[in-house]
DRENBA-805673 format. One record per residue (C-alpha): x, y, z; residue in three letters. Coordinates in steps of 0.001 Angstrom, whole numbers, plus 500000, padded with zeros to 6 digits. Example, Ala and Ser with C-alpha at 12.3 -4.5 7.8 and 13.67 -1.06 7.14 Angstrom:
! residues 2
+--------+--------+--------+-----+
:     px :     py :     pz :   r :
+--------+--------+--------+-----+
: 512300 : 495500 : 507800 : ALA :
: 513670 : 498940 : 507140 : SER :
+--------+--------+--------+-----+
END
This chain:
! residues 179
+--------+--------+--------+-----+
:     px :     py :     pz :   r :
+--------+--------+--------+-----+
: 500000 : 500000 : 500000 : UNK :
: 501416 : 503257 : 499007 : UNK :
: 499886 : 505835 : 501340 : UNK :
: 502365 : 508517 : 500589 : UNK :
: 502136 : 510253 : 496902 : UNK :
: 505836 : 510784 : 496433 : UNK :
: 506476 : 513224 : 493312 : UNK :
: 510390 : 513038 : 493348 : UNK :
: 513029 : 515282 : 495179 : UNK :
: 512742 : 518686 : 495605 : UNK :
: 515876 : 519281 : 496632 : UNK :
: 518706 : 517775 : 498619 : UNK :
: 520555 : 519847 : 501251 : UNK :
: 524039 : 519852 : 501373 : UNK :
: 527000 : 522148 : 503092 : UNK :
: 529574 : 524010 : 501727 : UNK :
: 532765 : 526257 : 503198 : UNK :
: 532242 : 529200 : 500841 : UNK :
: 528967 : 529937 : 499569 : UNK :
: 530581 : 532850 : 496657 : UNK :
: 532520 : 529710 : 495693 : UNK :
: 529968 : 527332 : 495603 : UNK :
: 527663 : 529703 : 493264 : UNK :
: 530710 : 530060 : 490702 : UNK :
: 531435 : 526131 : 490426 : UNK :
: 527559 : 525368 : 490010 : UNK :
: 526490 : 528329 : 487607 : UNK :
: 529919 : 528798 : 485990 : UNK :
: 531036 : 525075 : 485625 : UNK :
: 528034 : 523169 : 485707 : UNK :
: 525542 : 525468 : 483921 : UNK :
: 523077 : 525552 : 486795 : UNK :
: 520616 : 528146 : 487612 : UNK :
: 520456 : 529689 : 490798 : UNK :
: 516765 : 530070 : 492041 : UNK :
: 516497 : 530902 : 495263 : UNK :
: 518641 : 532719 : 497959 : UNK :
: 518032 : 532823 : 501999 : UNK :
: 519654 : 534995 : 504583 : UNK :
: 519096 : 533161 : 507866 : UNK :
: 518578 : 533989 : 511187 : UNK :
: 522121 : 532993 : 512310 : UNK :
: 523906 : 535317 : 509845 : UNK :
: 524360 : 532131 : 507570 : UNK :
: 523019 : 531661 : 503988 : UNK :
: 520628 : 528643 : 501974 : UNK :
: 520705 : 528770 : 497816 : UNK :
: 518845 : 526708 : 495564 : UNK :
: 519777 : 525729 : 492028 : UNK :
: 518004 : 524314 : 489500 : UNK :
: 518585 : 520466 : 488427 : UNK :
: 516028 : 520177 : 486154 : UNK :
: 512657 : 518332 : 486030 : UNK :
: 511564 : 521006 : 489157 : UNK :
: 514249 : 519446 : 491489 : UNK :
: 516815 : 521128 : 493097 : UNK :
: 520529 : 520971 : 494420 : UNK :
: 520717 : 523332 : 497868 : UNK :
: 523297 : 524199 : 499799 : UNK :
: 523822 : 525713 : 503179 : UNK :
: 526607 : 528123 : 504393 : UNK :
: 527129 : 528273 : 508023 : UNK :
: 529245 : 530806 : 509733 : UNK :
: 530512 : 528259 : 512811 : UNK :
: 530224 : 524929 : 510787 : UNK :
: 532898 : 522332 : 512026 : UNK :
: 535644 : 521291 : 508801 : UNK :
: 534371 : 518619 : 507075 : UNK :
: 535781 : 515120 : 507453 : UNK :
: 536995 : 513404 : 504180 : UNK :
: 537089 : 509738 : 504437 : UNK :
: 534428 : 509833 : 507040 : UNK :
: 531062 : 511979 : 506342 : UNK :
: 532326 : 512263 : 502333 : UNK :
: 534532 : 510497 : 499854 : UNK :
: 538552 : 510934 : 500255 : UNK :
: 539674 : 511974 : 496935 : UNK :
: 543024 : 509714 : 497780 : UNK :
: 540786 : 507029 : 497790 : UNK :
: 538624 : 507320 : 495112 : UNK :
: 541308 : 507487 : 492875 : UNK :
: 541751 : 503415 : 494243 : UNK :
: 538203 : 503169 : 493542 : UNK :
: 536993 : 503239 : 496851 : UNK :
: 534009 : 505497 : 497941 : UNK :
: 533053 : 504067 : 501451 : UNK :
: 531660 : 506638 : 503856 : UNK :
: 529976 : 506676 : 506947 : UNK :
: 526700 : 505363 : 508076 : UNK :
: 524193 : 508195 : 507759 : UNK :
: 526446 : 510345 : 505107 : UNK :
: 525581 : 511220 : 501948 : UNK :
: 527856 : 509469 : 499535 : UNK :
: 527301 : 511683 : 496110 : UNK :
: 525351 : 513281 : 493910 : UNK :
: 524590 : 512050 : 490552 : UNK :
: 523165 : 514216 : 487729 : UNK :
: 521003 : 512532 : 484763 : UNK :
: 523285 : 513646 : 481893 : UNK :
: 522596 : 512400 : 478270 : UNK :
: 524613 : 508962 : 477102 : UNK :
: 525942 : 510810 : 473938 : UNK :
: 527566 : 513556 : 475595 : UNK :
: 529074 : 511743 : 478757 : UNK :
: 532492 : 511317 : 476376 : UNK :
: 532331 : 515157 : 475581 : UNK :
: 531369 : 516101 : 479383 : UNK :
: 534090 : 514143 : 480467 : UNK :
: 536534 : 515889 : 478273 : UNK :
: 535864 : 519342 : 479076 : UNK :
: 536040 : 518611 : 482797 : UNK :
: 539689 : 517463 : 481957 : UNK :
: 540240 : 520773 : 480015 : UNK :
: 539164 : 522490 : 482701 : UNK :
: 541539 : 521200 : 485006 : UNK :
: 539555 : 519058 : 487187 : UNK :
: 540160 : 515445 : 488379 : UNK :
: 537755 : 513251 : 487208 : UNK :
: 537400 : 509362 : 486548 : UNK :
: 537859 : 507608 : 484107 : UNK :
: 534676 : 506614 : 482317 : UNK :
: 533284 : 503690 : 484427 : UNK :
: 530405 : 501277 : 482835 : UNK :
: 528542 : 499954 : 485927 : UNK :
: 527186 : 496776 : 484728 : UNK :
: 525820 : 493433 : 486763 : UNK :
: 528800 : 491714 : 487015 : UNK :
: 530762 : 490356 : 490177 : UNK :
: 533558 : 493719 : 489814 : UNK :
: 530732 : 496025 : 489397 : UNK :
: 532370 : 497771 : 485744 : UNK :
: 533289 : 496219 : 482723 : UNK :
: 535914 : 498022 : 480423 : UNK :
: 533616 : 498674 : 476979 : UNK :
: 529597 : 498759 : 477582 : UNK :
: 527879 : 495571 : 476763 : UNK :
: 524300 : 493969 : 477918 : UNK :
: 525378 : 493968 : 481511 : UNK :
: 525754 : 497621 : 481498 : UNK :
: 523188 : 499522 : 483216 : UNK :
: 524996 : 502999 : 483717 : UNK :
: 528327 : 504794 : 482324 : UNK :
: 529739 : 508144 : 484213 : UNK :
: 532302 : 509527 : 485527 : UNK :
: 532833 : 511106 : 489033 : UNK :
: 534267 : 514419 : 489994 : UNK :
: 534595 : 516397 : 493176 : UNK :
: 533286 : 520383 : 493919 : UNK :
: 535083 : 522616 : 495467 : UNK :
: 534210 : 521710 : 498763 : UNK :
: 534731 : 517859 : 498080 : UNK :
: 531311 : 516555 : 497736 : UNK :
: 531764 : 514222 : 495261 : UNK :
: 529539 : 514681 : 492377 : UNK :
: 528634 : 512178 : 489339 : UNK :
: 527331 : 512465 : 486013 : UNK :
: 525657 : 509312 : 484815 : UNK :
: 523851 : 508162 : 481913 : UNK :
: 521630 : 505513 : 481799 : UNK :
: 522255 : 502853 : 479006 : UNK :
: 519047 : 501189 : 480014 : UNK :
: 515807 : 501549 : 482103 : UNK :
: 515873 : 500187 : 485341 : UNK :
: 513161 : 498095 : 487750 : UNK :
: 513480 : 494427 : 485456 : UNK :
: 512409 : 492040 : 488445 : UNK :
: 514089 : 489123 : 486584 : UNK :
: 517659 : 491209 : 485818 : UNK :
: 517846 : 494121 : 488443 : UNK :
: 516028 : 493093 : 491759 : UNK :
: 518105 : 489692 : 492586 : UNK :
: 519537 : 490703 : 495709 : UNK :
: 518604 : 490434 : 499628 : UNK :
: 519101 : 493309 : 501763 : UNK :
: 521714 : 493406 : 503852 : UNK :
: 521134 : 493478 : 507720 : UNK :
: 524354 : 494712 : 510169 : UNK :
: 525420 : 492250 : 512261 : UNK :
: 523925 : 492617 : 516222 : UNK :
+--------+--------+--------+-----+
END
């Protein structure tokens, strides 16, 4: 029973260090639009951009927020580059923006252009390593990863396929943490 009519996100809520810089990397770099702006109470700040499809990408800026913790509440970029993204229990791992399959290649290239670290292209497919090298039928999604300037690590993906196929994409049990 589905008592709750869910109509996607509206936004998701994350922090940055530098809210001046965090408007230039998402309007400048990524092309978004900024569509709302808050003062709040505390002297701090809370800015929407648009995503598309009437979801957004917020941010808060804090005056007193505590450094964040890479490797813990986000993604150490010394890591990823091992291909390892483990964070904490109740983080938020990344974002990933819908982009369009023929332009990942392109988008990918002008990131390196523009001087910042990216991926390689990965193709996320069901099999036991979780990528294969070339997209085939077991490839669900290809993207790439990058971080902002705040290191929230960010993704663009494209989907190769639709998801939901109870006989090819729902054949696992969740997990349960050990008591």
């Amino acid at each position: 029973m589905n008592q709750f009519k869910l109509q996607g996100i509206n936004h998701l809520a994350l922090v940055c260090r530098d809210m001046a810089r965090t408007v230039d990397f998402y309007t400048n770099i990524l092309g978004l639009k900024l569509i709302k702006t808050i003062a709040l109470p505390d002297g701090g700040q809370h800015f929407f951009f648009d995503v598309g499809n009437g979801d957004a990408l917020a941010f808060f800026w804090f005056p007193n927020a505590p450094a964040s913790v890479p490797g813990i509440a986000s993604v150490d970029p010394e890591r990823l580059k091992m291909g390892d993204i483990v964070t904490a229990h109740g983080s938020m791992n990344h974002v990933a923006f819908n982009v369009p399959l023929e332009q990942l290649q392109d988008y990918h290239e002008k990131f390196r252009e523009l001087g910042i670290f990216t991926t390689p292209i990965l193709h996320h497919a069901d099999v036991p390593s979780g990528y294969v090298e070339q997209p085939d039928e077991t490839t669900f999604i290809s993207s790439f990863y990058f971080f902002d300037p705040d290191g929230i690590l960010l993704e663009f993906a494209a989907k190769t396929r639709e998801l939901g196929d109870p006989n090819r994409d729902l054949q696992h049990q969740p997990a349960t943490a050990s008591p």
